[in-house]
C-alpha positions in Angstrom: 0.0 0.0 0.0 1.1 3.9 -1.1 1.8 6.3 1.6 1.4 10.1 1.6 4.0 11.8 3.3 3.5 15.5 5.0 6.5 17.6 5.2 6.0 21.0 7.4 7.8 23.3 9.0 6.7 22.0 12.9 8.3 19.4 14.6 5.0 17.0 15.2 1.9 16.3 14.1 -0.8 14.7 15.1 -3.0 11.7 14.0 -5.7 10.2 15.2 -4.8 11.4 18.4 -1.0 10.3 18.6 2.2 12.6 17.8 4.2 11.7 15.3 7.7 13.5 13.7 6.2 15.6 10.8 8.3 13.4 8.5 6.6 10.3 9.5 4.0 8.8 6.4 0.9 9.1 8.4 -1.9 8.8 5.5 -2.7 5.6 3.0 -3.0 6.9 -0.6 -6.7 5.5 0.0 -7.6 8.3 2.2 -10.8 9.7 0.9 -9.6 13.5 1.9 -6.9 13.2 -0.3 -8.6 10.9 -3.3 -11.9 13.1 -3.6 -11.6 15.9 -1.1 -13.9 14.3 1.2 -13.4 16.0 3.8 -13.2 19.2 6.3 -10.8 21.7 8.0 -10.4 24.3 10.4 -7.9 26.9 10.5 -7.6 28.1 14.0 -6.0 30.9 16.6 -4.2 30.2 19.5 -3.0 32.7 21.8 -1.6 32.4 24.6 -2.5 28.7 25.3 -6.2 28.6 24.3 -8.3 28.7 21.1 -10.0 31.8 20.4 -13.5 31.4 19.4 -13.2 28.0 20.5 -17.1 26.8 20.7 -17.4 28.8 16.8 -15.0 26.3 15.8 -16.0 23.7 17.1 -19.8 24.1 16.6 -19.2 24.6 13.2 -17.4 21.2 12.7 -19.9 19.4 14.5 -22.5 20.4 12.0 -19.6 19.4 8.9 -19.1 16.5 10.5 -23.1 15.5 10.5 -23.6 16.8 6.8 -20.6 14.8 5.6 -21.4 11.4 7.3 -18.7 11.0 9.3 -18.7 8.1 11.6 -17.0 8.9 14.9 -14.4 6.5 16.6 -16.0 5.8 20.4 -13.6 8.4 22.3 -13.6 11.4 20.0 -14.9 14.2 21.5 -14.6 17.8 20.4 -13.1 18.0 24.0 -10.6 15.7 23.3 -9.6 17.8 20.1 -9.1 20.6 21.9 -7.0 19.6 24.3 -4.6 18.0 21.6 -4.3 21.1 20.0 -3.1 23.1 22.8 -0.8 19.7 23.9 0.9 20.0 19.5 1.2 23.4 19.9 3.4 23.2 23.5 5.0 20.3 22.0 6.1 22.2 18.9 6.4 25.4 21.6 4.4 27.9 19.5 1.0 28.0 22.2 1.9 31.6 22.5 0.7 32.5 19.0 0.1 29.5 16.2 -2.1 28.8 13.4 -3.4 25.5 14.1 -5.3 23.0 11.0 -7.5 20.5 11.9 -8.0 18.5 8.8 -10.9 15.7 9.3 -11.4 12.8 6.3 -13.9 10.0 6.1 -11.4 7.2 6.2 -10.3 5.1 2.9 -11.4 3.5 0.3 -13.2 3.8 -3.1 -16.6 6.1 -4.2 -18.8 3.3 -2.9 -16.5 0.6 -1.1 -15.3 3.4 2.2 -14.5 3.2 5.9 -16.8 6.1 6.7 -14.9 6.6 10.1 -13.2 9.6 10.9 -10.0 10.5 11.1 -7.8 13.6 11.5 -4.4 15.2 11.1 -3.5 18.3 13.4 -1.1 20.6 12.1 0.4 23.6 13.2 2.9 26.7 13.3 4.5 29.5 15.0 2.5 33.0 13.9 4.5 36.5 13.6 2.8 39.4 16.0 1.6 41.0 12.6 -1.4 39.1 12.8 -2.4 41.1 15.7 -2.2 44.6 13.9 -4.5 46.0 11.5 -2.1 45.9 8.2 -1.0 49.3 7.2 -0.9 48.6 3.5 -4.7 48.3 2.3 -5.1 45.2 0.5 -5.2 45.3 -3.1 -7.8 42.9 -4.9 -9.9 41.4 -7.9 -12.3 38.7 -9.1 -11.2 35.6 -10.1 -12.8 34.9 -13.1 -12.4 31.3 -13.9 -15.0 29.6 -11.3 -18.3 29.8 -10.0 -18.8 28.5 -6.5 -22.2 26.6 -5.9 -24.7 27.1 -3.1 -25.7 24.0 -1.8 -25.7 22.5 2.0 -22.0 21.8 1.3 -20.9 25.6 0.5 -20.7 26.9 3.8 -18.0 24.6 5.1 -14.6 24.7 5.1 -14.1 21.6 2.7 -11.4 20.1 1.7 -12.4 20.5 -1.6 -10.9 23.5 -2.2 -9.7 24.0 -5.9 -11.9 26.9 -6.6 -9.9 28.7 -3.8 -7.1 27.5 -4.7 -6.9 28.5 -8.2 -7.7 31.7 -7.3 -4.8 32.3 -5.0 -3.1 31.0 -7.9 -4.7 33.7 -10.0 -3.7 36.7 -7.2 -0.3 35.5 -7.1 0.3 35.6 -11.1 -1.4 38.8 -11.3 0.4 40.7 -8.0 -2.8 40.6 -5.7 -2.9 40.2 -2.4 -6.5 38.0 -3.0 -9.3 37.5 -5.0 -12.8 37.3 -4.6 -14.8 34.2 -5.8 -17.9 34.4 -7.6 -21.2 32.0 -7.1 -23.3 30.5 -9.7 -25.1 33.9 -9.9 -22.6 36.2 -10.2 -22.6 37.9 -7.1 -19.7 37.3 -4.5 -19.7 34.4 -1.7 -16.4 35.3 -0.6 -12.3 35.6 -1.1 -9.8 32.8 -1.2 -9.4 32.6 2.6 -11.5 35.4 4.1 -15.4 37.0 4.0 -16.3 40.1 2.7 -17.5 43.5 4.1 -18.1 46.2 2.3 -19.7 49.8 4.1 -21.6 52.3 2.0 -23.1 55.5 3.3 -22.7 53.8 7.2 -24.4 50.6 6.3 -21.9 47.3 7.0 -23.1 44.4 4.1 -21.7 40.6 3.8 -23.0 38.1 1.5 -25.6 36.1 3.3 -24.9 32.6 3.7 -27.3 31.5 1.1 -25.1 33.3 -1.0 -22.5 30.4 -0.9 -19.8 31.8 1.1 -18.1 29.8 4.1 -19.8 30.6 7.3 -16.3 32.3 8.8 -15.7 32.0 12.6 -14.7 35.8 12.3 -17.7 36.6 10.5 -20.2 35.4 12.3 -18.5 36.5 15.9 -18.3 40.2 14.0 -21.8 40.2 12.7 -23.4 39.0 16.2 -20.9 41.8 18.0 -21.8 44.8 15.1 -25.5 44.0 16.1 -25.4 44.1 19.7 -23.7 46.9 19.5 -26.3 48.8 17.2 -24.5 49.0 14.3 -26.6 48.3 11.0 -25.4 45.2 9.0 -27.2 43.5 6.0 -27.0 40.2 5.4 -27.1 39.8 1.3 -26.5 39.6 -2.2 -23.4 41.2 -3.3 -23.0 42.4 -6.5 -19.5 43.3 -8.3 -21.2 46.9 -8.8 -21.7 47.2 -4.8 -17.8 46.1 -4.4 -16.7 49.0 -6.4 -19.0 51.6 -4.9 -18.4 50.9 -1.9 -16.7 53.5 0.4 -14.7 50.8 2.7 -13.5 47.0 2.2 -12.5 44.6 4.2 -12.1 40.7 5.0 -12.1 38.9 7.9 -11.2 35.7 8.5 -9.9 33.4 11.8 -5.8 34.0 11.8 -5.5 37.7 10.7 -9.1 39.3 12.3 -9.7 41.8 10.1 -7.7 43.4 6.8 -9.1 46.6 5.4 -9.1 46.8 1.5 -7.1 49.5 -0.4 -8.1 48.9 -3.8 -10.6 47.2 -6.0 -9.6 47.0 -9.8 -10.0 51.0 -10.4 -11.9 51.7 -6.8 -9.5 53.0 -4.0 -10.9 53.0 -0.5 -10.4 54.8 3.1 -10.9 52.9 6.3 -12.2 54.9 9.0 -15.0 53.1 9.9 -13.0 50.0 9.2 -10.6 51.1 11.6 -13.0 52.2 14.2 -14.3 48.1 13.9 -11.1 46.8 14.4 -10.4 48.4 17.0 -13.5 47.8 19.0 -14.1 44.2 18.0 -10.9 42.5 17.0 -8.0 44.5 18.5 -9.6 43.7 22.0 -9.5 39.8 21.4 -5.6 39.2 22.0 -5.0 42.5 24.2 
C-alpha cells in the first residue's frame, strides 16, 4: 500500500490522536480527503495557550461532520480535540501565538466501497505578531474569473475540496494581488480565497448572506453578532461586483488575521475609517 508523506515546518503532528515526527508517512493513498476531497478543515487561533473562538470552531465542525457522514471513533470528542491542539502546539512550543489545521477525512477506500470513520491530522505553526495589527498597507484585490462557487448544504464549510480557492490564489499571485474574490453561480460574491467580505456604504456594513455560498467564517459570524449588539446596522445579502466597487470601505475577515481593510478594487481605491473604528473595537480587544 502507497503512503502520503507530510512535510512542514513543525516538529509533530498529530493523527488520530497520537504525535508523530512531521516526517513520518501518516496517511494511506486510499484516504478519501486526499482521493476526492472528502473532507473538512479548520484553521484556528491560538494565543496564549487557548483557542479563540473555540465553541465557533468547534460548533461549526460538529454540523460538517453531521452533513458529511462521518462516523466517529467511540472516544472522539470535540473535547478531546481541543486539548490536543493546545498539547501540539506546547509540543512544537508555538501555544503563545500559532495557526493550528485540523483536517478531518472519512477514512479510505473507493466512491462506494469506504470506511466512513473519521480520522484527522493536526497541524500547526509559530504565527508573527503582525497578525495582531490591523495591516498598514490596504489590500489590493480582484475577481477571479475562472469559477463559479455553488450554493448547496455543502458551500458553507470549510471543505477540503478547495480547488476553486485555490486557483484563485493562484490567480492573485500571477497577477500581484494580495487576493481574489470568488464568484457564485449567480454572479454575485460568496467570498475571497481565505477570508469574507464586508463592504460599508453610506454607514451601512453588508456581507454576503450565507445562502449566498460563502463559508460561514468563525470571524464573521463573531463580527456580525458583536456589530449587532452593538447597534451598528449590517445587512446580510446579495453582493453584486457593482456594490464592491461603490463601496466607500472593504475589508475581510477571517480566523488568523481578524480583520484586513481593502485599499483597492480594480479602479476603486478606499479609506478605512469606519474599518478602523471596527477593528479596533471588535478584534483588537480579542488578543490584548
Amino acid at each position: 500500500m502507497a503512503f502520503l508523506f507530510y512535510f512542514g515546518l513543525m516538529n509533530f503532528i498529530n493523527f488520530n490522536g497520537k504525535n508523530f515526527p512531521a516526517d513520518e508517512p501518516v496517511l494511506l493513498a486510499a484516504n478519501r480527503g486526499y482521493r476526492y476531497g472528502h473532507g473538512l478543515f479548520e484553521t484556528i487561533k491560538v494565543y496564549k495557550g487557548e483557542i479563540l473562538h473555540a465553541s465557533l470552531h468547534f460548533s461549526r465542525l460538529i454540523d460538517g461532520i453531521a452533513k458529511l457522514k462521518f462516523d466517529l471513533p467511540k472516544l472522539f470528542s470535540t473535547g478531546k480535540l481541543e486539548e490536543a491542539v493546545i498539547t501540539l502546539c506546547k509540543k512544537n512550543k508555538c501555544e503563545n501565538l500559532a495557526r493550528v489545521r485540523v483536517s478531518l477525512f472519512r477514512g479510505n477506500g473507493g466512491l462506494y466501497d469506504t470506511d466512513s470513520l473519521l480520522q484527522y491530522v493536526i497541524e500547526c505553526w509559530p504565527l508573527n505578531e503582525s497578525v495582531n495589527t490591523l495591516n498598514g498597507n490596504g489590500l489590493v484585490i480582484d475577481i477571479f474569473p475562472d469559477a463559479r462557487k455553488s450554493c448547496d448544504i455543502f458551500s458553507n464549510l470549510k471543505s477540503a475540496n478547495f480547488l476553486p480557492y485555490s486557483m484563485a490564489a493562484v490567480y492573485a499571485k500571477e497577477n500581484k494581488l494580495n487576493d481574489c474574490l470568488v464568484l457564485n453561480t449567480a454572479g454575485t460574491v460568496a467570498d475571497s480565497t481565505i477570508a469574507n467580505l464586508f463592504i460599508i456604504r453610506d454607514g451601512i456594513i453588508v456581507t454576503p448572506s450565507l445562502g449566498e455560498g460563502c463559508v460561514n467564517g468563525v470571524m464573521r459570524k463573531y463580527l456580525i453578532a458583536s456589530l449587532r449588539n452593538t447597534g451598528y446596522e449590517i445587512n446580510e445579502t446579495a453582493v453584486l461586483v457593482a456594490d464592491v466597487e461603490e463601496a466607500d470601505e472593504v475589508f475581510l475577515t477571517n480566523a488568523i488575521n481578524g480583520l484586513r481593510w481593502v485599499r483597492q478594487f480594480r479602479n476603486k481605491t478606499y479609506s478605512n475609517y469606519k474599518t478602523m473604528e471596527i477593528y479596533n473595537r471588535f478584534i483588537k480587544t480579542i488578543t490584548a
